[in-house]
C-alpha angles and dihedrals in degrees: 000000000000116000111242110245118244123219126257138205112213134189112205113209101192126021094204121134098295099031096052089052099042082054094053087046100053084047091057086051097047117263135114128255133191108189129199134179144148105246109087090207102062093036084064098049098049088047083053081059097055106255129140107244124188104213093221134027089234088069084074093064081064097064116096109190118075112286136204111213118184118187120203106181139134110295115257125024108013087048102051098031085061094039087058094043084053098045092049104037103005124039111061123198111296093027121116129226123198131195108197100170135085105290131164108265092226087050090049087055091059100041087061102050088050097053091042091051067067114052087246119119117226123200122197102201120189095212115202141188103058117244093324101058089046092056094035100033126297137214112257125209095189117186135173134037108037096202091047085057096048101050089052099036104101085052086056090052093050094064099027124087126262105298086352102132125081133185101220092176127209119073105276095025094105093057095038075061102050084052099056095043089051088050089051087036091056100042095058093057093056089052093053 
């Protein structure tokens, strides 16, 4: 018997390639997303395409009830830059925050500890597959809170692909991941 899918409310932190598709992914499957970014073009365009948007990171600080904020962003600077504006003015305890770029898994670590010190669950998820797979369903290297993945598992297997979600489990385990698929990923192609 399938488990019926509950609905999320997500906010998107970055409409770039992959989180613009993945958002239009989790909307086909059911859930809500709010986007924000800080390019005005492509805040229009996802307004055009009937999405909520929040015009400044700081309006989330403003939401009451418990959020769900996932960042896909570059790797480095600008991640960790806007993980650390959400865990000082933004998350509050019981949120949960998701990166679901390319970070560095010893950044991601650290990133977890901070946000737990307060109450609030951080997720480092290895995202796979390009733009396709975010708009068509992706794979999915999820490391950190358990209970955080579990409460949102059955939202990562509605826009993954079939079987394409894993649990990795400590903080920093989803984006290790990441590392060492890239690396075999990689090599295969050199070979062909």
């Amino acid at each position: 018997m399938q488990k019926e899918i509950i609905e999320v409310k997500l906010y998107m932190i970055g409409l770039g390639k992959m989180g613009y598709r993945l958002a239009e992914n989790m909307r086909d499957n059911g859930h809500q997303v709010v986007g924000y970014d800080v390019n005005e073009e492509v805040v229009a365009k996802f307004k055009e395409e009937k999405f909520e948007v929040i015009e400044s990171i700081e309006e989330l600080k403003n939401i009451q009830e418990k959020k769900v904020i996932w960042v896909m962003l570059p790797a480095g600077k600008i991640t960790n830059s806007t993980l650390k504006k959400i865990k000082d003015f933004v998350a509050s305890e019981g949120d949960i925050v998701i990166d679901g770029g390319n970070s560095d898994y010893q950044d991601s670590i650290k990133h977890a500890e901070e946000f737990e010190k307060k109450g609030i669950s951080f997720l480092d998820v290895g995202t796979s597959g390009g733009t396709y797979g975010a708009r068509n369903g992706a794979s999915f290297m999820i490391g950190g809170n358990e209970n955080a993945y579990k409460e949102l598992e059955e939202f990562f297997k509605s826009i993954s692909v079939e079987n394409g979600t894993i649990y990795t489990g400590k903080s920093g385990s989803g984006h290790y991941l990441k590392v060492i698929h890239n690396a075999i990923l990689h090599s295969m192609l050199e070979i062909l």
